[in-house]
C-alpha positions as a printed NumPy array, in Angstrom:
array([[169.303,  52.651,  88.658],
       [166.712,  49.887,  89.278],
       [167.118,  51.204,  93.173],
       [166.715,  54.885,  92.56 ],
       [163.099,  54.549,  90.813],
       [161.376,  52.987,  93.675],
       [163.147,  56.056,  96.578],
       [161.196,  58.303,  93.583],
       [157.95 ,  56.848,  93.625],
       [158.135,  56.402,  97.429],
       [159.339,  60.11 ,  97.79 ],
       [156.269,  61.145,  95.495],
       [153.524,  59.241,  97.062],
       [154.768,  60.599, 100.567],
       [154.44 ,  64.174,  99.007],
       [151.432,  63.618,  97.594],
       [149.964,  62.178, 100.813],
       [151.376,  65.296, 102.723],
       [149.662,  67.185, 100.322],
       [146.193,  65.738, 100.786],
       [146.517,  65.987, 104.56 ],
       [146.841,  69.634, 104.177],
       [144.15 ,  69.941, 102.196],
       [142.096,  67.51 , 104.057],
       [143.181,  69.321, 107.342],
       [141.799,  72.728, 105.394],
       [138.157,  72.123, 105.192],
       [135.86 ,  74.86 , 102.751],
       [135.133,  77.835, 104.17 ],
       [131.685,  78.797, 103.38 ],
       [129.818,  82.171, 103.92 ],
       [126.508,  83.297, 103.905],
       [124.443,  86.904, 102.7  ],
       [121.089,  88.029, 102.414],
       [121.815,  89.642,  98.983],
       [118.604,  91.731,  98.771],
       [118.781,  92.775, 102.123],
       [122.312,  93.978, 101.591],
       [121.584,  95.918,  98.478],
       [118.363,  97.594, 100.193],
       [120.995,  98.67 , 102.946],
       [123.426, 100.001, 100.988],
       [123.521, 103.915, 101.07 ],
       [122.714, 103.883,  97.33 ],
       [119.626, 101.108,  97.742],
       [118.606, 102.768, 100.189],
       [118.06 , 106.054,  98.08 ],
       [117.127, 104.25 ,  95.035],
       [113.91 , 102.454,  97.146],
       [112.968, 105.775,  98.843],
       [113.066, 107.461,  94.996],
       [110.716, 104.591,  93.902],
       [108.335, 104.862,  97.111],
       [108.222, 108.304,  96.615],
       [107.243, 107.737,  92.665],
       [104.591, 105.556,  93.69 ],
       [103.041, 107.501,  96.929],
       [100.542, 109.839,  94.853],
       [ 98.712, 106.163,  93.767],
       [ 99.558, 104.561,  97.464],
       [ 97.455, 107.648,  98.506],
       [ 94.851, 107.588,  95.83 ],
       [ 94.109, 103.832,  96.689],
       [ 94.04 , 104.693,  99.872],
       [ 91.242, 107.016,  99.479],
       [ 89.101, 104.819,  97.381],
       [ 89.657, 102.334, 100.063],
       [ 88.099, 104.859, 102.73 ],
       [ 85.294, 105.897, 100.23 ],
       [ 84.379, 102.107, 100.028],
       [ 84.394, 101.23 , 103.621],
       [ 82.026, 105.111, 104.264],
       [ 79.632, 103.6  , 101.494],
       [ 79.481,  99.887, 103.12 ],
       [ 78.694, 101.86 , 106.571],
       [ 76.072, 104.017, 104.712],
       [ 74.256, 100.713, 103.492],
       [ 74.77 ,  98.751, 107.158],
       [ 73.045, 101.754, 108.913],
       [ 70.45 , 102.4  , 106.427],
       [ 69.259,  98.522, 106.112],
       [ 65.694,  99.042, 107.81 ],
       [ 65.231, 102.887, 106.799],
       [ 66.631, 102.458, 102.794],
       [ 63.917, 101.514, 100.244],
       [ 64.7  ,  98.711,  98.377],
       [ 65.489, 100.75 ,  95.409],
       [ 68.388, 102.823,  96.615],
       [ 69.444,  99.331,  99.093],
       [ 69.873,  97.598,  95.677],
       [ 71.533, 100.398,  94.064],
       [ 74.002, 100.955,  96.742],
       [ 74.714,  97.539,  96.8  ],
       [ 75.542,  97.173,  93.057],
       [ 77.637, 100.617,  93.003],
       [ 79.584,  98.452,  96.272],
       [ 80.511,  95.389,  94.369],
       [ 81.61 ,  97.584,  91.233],
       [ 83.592,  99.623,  93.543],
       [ 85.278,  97.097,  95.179],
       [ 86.489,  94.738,  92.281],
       [ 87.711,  98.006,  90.46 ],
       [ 89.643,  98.328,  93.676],
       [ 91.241,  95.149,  94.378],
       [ 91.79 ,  95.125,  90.502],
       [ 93.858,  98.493,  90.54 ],
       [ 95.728,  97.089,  93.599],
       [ 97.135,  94.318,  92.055],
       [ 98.232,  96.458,  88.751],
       [ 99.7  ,  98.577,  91.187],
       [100.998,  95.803,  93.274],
       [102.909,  94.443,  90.388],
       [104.078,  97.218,  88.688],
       [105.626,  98.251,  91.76 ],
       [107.036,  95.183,  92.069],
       [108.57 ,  94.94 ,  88.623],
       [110.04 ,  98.216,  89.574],
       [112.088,  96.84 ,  92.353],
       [113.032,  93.69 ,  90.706],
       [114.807,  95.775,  87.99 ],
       [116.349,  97.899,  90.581],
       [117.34 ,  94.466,  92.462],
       [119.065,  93.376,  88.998],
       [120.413,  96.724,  88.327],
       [122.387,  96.549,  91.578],
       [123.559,  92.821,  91.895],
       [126.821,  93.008,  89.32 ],
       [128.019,  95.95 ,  91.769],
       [127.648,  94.456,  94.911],
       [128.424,  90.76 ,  93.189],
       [132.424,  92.614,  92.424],
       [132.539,  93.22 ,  96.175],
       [131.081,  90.241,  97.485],
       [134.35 ,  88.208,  94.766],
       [136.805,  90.359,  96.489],
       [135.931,  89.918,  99.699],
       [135.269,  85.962,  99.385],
       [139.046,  85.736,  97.39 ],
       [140.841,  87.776, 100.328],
       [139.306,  85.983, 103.   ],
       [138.865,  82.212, 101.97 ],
       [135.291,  81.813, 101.071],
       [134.862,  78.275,  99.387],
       [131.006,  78.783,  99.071],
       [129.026,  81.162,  99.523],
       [125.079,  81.087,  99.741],
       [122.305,  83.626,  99.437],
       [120.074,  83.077, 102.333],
       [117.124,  85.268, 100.84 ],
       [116.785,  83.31 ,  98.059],
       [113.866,  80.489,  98.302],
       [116.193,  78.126,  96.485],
       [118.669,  78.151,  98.946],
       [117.515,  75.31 , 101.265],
       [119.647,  76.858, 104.066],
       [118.125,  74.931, 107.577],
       [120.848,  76.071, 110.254],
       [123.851,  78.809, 110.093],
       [125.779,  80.454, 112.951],
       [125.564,  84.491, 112.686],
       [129.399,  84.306, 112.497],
       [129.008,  82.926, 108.496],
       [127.043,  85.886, 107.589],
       [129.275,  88.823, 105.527],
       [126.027,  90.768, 105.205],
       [126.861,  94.101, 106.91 ],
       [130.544,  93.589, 105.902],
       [129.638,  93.565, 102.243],
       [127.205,  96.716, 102.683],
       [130.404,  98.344, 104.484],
       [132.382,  97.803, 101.714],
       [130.012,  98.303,  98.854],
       [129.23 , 101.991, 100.863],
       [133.359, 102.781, 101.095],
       [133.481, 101.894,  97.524],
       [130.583, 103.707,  96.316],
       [129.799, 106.981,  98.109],
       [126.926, 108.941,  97.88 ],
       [127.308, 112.381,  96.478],
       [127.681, 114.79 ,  99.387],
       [124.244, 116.115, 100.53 ],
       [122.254, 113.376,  99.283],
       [122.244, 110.631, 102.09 ],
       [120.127, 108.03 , 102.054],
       [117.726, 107.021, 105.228],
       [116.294, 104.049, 105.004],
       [112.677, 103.364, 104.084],
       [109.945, 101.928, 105.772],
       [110.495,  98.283, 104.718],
       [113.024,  98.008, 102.172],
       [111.852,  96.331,  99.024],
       [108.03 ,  96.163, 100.346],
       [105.374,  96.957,  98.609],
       [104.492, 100.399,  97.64 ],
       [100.799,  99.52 ,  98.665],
       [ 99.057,  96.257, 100.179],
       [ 95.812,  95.381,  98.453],
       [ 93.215,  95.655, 101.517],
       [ 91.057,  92.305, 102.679],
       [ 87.815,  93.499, 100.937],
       [ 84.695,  91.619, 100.23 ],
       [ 81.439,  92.159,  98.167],
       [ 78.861,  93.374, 100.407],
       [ 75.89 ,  91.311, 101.743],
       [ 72.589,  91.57 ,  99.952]])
């Protein structure tokens, strides 16, 4: 008896060393994805940004306008500097500076409403993608995965071979169809900005 205990713990240490090897000799797998990128590629991101550009284009093109209308009345006041009488110079001038903070102030409501727009979108579509992106980590090994668009991710080097990106839109699209006749193309710049508040300045006096 006082022989047999000593073959067990021998036996189990050897096992348990022959199990650490083979996990030891198994290193983590880890993965990378751009997570916004993939849902703005996916057939049904892809729709769901064009819907919202397409929302916001009648103020993308009213901006726009003002933005013209500004830059014709700084042009009126540069050509008309020696023939303009003081009076309507001054005038001009005034009706300039009120234009143009109005402007940049309506850009950057419009800047961040848009943007709140596509940050509920973004949340709207992570739980469906995230149920792909578990799958596909489970069935192929992932240890780790990290999400190289986010700024908290501090990720300084990665070979393209680590990044599931356009495997994970694949499978997302297989999964999730679009209805037929309502393919998606893909906008501009995914997730961008509906408008981009110009580089104005108050005019000279």
């Amino acid at each position: 008896m006082n022989r047999i205990l000593p073959v067990i713990a021998t036996t189990l240490f050897v096992s348990s060393m022959c199990a650490w090897a083979q996990t030891a000799a198994q290193p983590n797998k880890v993965g990378v994805i751009h997570f916004e990128g993939a849902i703005s590629s996916t057939q049904q991101g892809q729709k769901a940004l064009n819907d919202l550009q397409a929302r916001y284009d009648p103020k993308r093109k009213e901006l726009e306008k003002r933005q013209t209308d500004l830059a014709a009345k700084r042009d009126q006041l540069a050509k008309g500097a020696t023939t303009m009488s003081e009076e309507a110079k001054a005038k001009l001038t005034t009706d300039i500076d009120q234009s143009t903070r109005a402007l940049s102030r309506d850009l950057d409501d419009a800047q961040n409403d848009y943007q709140q727009d596509v940050d509920r979108l973004l949340q709207e579509f992570y739980p469906r993608i995230k149920v792909v992106l578990d799958k596909y980590a489970k069935d192929n090994g992932y240890s780790v995965i990290l999400d190289i668009g986010s700024q908290q991710t501090p990720v300084v080097y990665m070979s393209d071979a680590v990044d599931m990106t356009t495997e994970i839109v694949a499978l997302y699209d297989k999964a999730n169809p679009l209805p037929a006749g309502a393919a998606a193309t893909p906008p501009a710049k995914p997730a961008a900005p509906a408008v981009k508040p110009p580089a104005v300045a108050p005019a000279k006096k």
